[in-house]
TISE-544146 format. One record per residue (C-alpha): x, y, z; residue number from 1; residue in three letters. Coordinates in pm, 1 decimal. Layout:
N
<x = X y = Y z = Z num = NUM residuo = Ala>
...
This chain:
253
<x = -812.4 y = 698.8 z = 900.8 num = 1 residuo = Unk>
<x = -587.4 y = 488.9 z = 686.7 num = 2 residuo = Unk>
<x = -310.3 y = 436.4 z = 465.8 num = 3 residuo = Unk>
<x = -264.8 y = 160.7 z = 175.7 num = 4 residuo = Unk>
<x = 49.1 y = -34.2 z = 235.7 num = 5 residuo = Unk>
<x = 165.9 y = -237.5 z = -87.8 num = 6 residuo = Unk>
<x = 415.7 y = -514.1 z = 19.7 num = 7 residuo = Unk>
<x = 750.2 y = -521.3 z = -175.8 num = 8 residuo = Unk>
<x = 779.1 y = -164.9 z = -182.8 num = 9 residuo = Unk>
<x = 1112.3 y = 20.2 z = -249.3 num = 10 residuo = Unk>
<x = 1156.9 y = 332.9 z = -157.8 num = 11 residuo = Unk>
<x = 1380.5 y = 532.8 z = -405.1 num = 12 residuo = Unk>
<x = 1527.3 y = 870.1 z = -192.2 num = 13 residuo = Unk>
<x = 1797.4 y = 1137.5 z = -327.5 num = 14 residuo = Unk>
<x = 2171.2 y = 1030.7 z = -339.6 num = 15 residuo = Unk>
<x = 2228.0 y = 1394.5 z = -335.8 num = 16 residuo = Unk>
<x = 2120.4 y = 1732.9 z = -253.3 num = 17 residuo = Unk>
<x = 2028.0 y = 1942.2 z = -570.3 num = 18 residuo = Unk>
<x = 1728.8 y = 2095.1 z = -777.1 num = 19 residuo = Unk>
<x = 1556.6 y = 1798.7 z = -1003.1 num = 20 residuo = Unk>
<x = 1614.3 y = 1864.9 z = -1356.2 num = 21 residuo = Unk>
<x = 1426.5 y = 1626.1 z = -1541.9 num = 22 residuo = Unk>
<x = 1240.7 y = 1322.3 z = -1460.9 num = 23 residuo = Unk>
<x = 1232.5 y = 979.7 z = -1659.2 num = 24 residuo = Unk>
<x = 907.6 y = 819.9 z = -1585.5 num = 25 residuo = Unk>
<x = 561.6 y = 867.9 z = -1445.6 num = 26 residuo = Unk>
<x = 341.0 y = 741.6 z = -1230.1 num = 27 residuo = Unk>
<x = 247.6 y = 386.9 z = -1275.5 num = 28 residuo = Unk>
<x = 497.8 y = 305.0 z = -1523.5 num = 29 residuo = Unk>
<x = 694.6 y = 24.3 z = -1520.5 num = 30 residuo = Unk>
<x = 1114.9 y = 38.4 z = -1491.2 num = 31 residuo = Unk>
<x = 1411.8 y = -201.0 z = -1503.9 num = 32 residuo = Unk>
<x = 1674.6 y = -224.2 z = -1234.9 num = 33 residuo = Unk>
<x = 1967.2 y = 17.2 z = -1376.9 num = 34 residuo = Unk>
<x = 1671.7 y = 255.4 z = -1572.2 num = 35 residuo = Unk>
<x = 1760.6 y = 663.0 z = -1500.0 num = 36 residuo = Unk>
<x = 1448.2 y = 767.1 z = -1259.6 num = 37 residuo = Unk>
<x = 1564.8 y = 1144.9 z = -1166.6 num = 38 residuo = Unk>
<x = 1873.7 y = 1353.2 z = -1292.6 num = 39 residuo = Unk>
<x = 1966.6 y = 1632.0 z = -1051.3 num = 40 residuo = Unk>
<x = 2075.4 y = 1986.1 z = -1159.4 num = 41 residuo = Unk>
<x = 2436.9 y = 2045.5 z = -1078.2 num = 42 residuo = Unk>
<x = 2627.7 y = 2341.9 z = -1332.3 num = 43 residuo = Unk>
<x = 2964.5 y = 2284.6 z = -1193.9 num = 44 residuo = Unk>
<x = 2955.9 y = 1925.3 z = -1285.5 num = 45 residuo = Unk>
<x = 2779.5 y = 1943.3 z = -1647.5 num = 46 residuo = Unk>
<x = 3084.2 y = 2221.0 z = -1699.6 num = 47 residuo = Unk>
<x = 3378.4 y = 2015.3 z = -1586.9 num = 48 residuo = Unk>
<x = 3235.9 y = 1745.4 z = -1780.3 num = 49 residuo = Unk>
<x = 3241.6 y = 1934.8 z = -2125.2 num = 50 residuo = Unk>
<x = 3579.6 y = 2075.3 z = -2049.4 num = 51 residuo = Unk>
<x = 3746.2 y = 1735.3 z = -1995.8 num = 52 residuo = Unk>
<x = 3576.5 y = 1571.3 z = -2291.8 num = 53 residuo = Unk>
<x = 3692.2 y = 1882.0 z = -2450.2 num = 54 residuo = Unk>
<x = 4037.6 y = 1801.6 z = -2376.8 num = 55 residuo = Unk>
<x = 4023.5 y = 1406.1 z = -2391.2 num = 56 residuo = Unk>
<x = 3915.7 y = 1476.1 z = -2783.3 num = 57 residuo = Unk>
<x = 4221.7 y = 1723.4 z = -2824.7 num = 58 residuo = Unk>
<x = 4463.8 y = 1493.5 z = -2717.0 num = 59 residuo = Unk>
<x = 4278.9 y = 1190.3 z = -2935.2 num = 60 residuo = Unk>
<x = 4359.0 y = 1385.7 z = -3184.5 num = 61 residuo = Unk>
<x = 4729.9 y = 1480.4 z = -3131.9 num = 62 residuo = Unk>
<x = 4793.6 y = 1079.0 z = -3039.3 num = 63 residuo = Unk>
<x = 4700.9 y = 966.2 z = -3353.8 num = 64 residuo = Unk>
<x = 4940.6 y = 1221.3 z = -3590.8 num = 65 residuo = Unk>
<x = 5200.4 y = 1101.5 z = -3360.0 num = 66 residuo = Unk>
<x = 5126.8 y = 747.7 z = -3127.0 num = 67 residuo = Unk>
<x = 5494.8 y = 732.3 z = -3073.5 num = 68 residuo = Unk>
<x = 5509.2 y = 1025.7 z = -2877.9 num = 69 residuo = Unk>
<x = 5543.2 y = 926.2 z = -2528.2 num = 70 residuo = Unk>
<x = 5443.8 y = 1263.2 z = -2354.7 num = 71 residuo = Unk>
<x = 5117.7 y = 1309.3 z = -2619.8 num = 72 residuo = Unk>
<x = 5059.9 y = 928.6 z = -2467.1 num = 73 residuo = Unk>
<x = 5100.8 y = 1049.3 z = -2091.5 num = 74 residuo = Unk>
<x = 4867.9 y = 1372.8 z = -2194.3 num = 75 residuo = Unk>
<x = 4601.5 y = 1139.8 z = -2341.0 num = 76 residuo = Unk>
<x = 4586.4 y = 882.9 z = -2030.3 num = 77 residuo = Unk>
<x = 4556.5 y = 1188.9 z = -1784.3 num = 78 residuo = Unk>
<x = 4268.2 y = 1302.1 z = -1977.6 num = 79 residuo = Unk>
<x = 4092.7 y = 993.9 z = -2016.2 num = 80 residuo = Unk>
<x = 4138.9 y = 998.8 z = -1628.9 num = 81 residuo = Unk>
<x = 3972.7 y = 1360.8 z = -1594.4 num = 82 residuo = Unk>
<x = 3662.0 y = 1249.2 z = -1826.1 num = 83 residuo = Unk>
<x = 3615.2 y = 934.2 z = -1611.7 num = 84 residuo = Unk>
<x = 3605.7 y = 1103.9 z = -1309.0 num = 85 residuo = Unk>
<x = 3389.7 y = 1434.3 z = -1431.2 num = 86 residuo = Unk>
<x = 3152.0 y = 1144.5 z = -1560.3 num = 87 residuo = Unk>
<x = 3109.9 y = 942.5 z = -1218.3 num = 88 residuo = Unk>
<x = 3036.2 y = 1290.8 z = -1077.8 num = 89 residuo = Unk>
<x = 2731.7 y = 1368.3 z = -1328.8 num = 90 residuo = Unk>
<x = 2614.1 y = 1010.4 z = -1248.4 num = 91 residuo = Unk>
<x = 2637.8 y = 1059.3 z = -936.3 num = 92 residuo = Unk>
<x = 2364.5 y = 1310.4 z = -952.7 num = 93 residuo = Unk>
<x = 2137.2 y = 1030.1 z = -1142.2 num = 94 residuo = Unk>
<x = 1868.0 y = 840.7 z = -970.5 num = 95 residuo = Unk>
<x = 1849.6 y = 518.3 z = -1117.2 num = 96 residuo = Unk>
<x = 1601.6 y = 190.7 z = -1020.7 num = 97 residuo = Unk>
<x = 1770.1 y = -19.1 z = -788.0 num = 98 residuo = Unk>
<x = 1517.4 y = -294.4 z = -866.9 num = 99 residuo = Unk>
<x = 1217.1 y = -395.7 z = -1157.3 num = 100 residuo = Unk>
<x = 864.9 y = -289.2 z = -1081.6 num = 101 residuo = Unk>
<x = 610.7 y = -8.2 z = -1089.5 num = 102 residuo = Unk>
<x = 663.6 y = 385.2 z = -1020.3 num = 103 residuo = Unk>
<x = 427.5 y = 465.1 z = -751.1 num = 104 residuo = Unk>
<x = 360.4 y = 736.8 z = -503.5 num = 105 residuo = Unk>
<x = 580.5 y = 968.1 z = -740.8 num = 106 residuo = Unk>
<x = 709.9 y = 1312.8 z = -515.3 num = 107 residuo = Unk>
<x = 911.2 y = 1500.2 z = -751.9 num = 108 residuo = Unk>
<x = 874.0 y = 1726.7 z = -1047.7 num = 109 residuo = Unk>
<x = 1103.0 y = 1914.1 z = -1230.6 num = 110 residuo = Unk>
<x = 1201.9 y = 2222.9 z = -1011.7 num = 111 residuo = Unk>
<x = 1193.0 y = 2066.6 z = -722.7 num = 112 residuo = Unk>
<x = 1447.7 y = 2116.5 z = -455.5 num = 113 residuo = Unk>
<x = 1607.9 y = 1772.6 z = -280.7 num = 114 residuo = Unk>
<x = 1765.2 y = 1736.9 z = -21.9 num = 115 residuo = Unk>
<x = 1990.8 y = 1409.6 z = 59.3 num = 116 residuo = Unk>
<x = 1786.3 y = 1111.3 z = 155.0 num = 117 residuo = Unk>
<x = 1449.3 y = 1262.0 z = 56.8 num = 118 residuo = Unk>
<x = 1195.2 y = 1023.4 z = -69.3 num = 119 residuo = Unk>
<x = 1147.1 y = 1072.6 z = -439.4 num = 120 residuo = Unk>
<x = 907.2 y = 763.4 z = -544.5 num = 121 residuo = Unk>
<x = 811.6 y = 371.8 z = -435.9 num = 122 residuo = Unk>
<x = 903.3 y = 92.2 z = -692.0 num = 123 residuo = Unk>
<x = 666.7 y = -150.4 z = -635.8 num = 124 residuo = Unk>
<x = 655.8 y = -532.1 z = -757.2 num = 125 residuo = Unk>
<x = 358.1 y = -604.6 z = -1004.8 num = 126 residuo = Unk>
<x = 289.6 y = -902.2 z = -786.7 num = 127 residuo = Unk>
<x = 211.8 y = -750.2 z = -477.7 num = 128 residuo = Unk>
<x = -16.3 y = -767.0 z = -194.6 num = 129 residuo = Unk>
<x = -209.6 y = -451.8 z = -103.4 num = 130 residuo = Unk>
<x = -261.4 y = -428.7 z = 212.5 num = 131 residuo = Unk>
<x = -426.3 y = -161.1 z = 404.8 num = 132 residuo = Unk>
<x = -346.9 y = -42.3 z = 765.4 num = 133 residuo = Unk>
<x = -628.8 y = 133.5 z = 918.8 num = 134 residuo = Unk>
<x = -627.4 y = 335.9 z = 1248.3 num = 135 residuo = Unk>
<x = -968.9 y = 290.0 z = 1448.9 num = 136 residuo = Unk>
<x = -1049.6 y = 433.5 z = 1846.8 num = 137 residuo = Unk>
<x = -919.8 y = 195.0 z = 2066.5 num = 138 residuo = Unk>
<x = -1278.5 y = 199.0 z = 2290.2 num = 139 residuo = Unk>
<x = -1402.3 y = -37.4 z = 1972.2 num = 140 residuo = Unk>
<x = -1104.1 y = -256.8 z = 2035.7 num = 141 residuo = Unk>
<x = -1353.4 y = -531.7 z = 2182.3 num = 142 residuo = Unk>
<x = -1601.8 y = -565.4 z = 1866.8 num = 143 residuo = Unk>
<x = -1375.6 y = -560.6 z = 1634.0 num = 144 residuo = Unk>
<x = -1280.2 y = -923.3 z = 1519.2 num = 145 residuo = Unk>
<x = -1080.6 y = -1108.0 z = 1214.8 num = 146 residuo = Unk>
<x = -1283.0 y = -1188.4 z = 905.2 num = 147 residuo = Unk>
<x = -1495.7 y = -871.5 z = 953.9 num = 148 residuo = Unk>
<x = -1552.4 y = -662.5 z = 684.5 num = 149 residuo = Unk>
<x = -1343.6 y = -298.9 z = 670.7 num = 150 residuo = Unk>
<x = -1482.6 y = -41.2 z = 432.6 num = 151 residuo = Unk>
<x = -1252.7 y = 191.6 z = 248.9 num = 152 residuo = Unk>
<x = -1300.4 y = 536.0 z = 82.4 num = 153 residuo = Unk>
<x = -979.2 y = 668.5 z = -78.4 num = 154 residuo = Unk>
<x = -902.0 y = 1038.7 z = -58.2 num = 155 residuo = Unk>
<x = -936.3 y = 1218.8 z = -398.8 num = 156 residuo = Unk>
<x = -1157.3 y = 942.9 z = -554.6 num = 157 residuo = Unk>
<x = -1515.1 y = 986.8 z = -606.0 num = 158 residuo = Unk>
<x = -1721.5 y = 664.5 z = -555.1 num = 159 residuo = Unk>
<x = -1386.4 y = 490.6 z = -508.5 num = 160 residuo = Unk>
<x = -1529.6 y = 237.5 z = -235.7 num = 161 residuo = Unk>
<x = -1394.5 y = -122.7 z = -149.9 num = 162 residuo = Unk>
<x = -1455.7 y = -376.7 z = 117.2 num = 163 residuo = Unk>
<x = -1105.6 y = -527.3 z = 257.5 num = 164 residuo = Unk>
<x = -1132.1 y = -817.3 z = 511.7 num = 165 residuo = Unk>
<x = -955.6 y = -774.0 z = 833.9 num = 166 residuo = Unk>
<x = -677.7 y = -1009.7 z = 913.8 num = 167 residuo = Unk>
<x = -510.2 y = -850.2 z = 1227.1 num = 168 residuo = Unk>
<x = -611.6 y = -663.3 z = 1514.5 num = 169 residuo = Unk>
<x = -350.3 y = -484.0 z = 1727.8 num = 170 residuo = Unk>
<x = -560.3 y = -493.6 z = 2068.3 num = 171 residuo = Unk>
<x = -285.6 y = -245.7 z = 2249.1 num = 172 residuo = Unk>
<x = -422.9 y = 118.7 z = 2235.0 num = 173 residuo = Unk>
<x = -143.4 y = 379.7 z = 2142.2 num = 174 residuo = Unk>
<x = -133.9 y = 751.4 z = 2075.8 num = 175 residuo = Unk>
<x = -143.9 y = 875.8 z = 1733.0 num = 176 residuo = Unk>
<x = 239.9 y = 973.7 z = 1697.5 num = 177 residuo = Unk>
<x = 247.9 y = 580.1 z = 1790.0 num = 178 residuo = Unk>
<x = 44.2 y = 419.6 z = 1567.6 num = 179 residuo = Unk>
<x = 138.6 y = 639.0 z = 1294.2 num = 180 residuo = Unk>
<x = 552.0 y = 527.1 z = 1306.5 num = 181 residuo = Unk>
<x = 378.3 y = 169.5 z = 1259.6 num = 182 residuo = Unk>
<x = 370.5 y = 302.9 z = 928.2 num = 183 residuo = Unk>
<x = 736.0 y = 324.3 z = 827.7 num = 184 residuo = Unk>
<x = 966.9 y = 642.1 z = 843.5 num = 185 residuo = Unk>
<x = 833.4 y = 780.5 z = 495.2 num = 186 residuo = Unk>
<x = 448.0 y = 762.2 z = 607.1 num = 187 residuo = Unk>
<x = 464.5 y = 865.3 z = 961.8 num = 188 residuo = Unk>
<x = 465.5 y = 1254.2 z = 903.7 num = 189 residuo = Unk>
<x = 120.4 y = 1243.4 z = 691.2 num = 190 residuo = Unk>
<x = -60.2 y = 963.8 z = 897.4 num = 191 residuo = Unk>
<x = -16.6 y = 1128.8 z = 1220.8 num = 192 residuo = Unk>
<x = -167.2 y = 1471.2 z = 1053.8 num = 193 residuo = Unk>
<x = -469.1 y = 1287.3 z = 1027.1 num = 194 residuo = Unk>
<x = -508.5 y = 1122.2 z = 1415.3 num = 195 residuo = Unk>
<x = -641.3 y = 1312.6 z = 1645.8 num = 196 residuo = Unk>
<x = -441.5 y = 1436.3 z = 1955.3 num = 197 residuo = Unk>
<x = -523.6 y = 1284.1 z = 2298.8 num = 198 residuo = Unk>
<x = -688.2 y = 990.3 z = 2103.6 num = 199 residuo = Unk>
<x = -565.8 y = 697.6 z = 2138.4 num = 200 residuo = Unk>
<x = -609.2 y = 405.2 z = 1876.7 num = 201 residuo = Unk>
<x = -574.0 y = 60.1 z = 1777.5 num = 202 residuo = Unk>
<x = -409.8 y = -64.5 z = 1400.5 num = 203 residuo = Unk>
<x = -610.4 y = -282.9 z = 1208.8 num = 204 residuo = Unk>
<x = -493.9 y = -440.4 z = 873.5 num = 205 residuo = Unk>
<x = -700.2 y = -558.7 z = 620.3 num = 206 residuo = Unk>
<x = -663.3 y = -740.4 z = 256.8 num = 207 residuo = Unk>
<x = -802.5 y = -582.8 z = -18.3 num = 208 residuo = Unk>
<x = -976.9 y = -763.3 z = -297.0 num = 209 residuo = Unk>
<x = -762.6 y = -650.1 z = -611.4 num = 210 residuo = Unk>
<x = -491.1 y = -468.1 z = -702.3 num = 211 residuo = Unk>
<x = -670.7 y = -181.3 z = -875.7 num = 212 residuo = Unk>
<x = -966.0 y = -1.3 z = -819.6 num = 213 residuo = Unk>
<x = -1287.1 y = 176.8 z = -1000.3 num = 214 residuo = Unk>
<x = -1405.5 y = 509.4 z = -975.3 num = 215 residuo = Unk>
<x = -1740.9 y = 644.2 z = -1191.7 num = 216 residuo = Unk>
<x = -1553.7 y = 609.2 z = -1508.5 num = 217 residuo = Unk>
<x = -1195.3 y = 431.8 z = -1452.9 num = 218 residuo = Unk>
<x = -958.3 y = 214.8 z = -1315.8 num = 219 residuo = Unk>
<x = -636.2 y = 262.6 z = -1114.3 num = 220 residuo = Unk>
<x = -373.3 y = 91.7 z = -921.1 num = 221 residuo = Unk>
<x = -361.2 y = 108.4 z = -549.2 num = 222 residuo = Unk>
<x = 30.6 y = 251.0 z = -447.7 num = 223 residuo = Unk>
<x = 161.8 y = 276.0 z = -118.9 num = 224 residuo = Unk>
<x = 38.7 y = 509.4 z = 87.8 num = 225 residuo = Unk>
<x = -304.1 y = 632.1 z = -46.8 num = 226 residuo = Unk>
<x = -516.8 y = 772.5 z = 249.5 num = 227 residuo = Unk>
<x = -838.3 y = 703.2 z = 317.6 num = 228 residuo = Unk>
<x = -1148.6 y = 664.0 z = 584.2 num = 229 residuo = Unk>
<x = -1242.8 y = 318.3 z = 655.6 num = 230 residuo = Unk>
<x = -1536.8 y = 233.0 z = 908.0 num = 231 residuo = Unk>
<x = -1582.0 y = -153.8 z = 1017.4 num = 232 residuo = Unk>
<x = -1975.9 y = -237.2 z = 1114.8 num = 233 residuo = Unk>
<x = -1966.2 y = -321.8 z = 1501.5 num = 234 residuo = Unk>
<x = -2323.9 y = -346.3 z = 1593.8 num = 235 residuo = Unk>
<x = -2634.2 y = -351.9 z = 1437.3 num = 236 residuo = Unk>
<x = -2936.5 y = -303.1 z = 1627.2 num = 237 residuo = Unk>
<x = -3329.1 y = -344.8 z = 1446.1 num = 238 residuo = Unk>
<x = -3512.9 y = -63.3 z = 1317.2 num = 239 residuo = Unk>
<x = -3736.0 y = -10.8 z = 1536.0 num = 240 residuo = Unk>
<x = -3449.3 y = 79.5 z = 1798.0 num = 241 residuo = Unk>
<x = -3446.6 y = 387.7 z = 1587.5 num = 242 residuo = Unk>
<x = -3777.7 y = 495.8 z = 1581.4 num = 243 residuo = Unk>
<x = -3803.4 y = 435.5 z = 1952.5 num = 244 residuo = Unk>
<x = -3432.1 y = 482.2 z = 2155.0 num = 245 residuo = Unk>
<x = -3588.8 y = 394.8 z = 2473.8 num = 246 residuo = Unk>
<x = -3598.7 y = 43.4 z = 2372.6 num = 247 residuo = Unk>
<x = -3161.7 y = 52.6 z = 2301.3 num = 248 residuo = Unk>
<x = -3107.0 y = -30.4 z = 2647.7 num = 249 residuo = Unk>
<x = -3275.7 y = -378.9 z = 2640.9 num = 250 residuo = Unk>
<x = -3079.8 y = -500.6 z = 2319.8 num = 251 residuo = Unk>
<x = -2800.1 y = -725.0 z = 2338.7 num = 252 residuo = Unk>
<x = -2432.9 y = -567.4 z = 2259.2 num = 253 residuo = Unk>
């Protein structure tokens, strides 16, 4: 198993708890720090907001027949005060970019219930590194080496294969709830679904090629954490080892 880790990652996560009512962008599209990602649903707010800009017109309107008036004057500064503050409560129930880059990894649609903290999407940089950080049985620990070549299928994608090269081998063999925190708080949960309990394993990261990547009939970016299988080529052993096993056991590891 594996996960694709893209350096420079942000994850964006709820600044409230609430229903989504609309989202702003889509996958792969690129945003400016400040840019509205996610509104979320709040009544109460959207209610108090119309009321006080309700009243903050009224009293507009009363101030300028008479701007000498100094309780019309008081009256229009308290409601000026009430719109600000219903305001900075509907924004506060706006996800916005805290940084320019990429949507990736997107995990809301409208509908969806949030709690506070929840992961909503990644903003990644344009620029970079993809990285992938793959999970192998820690009895192959030995063979596997720096430089080698890691293969890499990635889940959903049909003839979506790419050779990384390995830069780092983690020697020290941990469990799978282990090695899957190695992949931050937000990708723990689904990378230990796929390790195998009472397994234990060894991380291996590897560099990929490019940033994107071609199936039978287009191209994509990589985000942060894609799954996928990845097998690295430990032995080979001639042909005729195959056609006659008895043989195995006189070849060199």
């Amino acid at each position: 198993s594996a996960v694709v880790m893209v350096e420079g990652s942000t994850s964006v996560t709820a600044t409230a708890s609430g229903t989504v009512e609309k989202v702003f962008v889509k996958e792969n599209e690129a945003v400016k720090k400040g840019d509205p990602l996610v509104v979320l649903a709040s009544p109460e707010a959207a209610a108090q907001l119309t009321q006080a800009e309700t009243e903050w017109r009224d009293q507009q309107v009363l101030f300028l027949f008479d701007q000498t008036d100094e309780q019309v004057r008081k009256s229009l500064k308290s409601a000026a005060t009430s719109r600000d503050h219903a305001l900075a409560l509907v924004e506060a129930r706006t996800i916005r970019a805290a940084r320019d880059g990429v949507v990736t990894n997107l995990h809301v649609k409208e509908g969806v219930a949030l709690q506070l903290g929840g992961c909503v999407m990644q903003i990644t940089d344009e620029n970079s590194e993809i990285e992938v950080l793959g999970f192998l049985p820690s009895k192959d620990s030995p063979r596997i080496r720096e430089k080698m070549g890691m293969q890499l299928d990635l889940d959903g994608y049909k003839k979506a294969r790419v050779i990384g090269s390995i830069t780092h081998v983690q020697s020290d063999a941990v469990s799978g709830s282990e090695a899957a925190k190695i992949g931050g708080e937000i990708l723990a949960e689904s990378i230990a679904k796929d390790l195998q309990a009472g397994t234990t394993w060894i991380t291996v990261r590897a560099r990929l090629p490019a940033k994107t990547f071609k199936t039978e009939h287009s191209t994509y970016r990589y985000h942060h954490g894609m799954h996928a299988t990845v097998e690295v080529k430990i032995q080979s052993k001639p042909f005729l080892a195959t056609l006659l096993p008895a043989i195995e056991k006189y070849l060199p590891d």
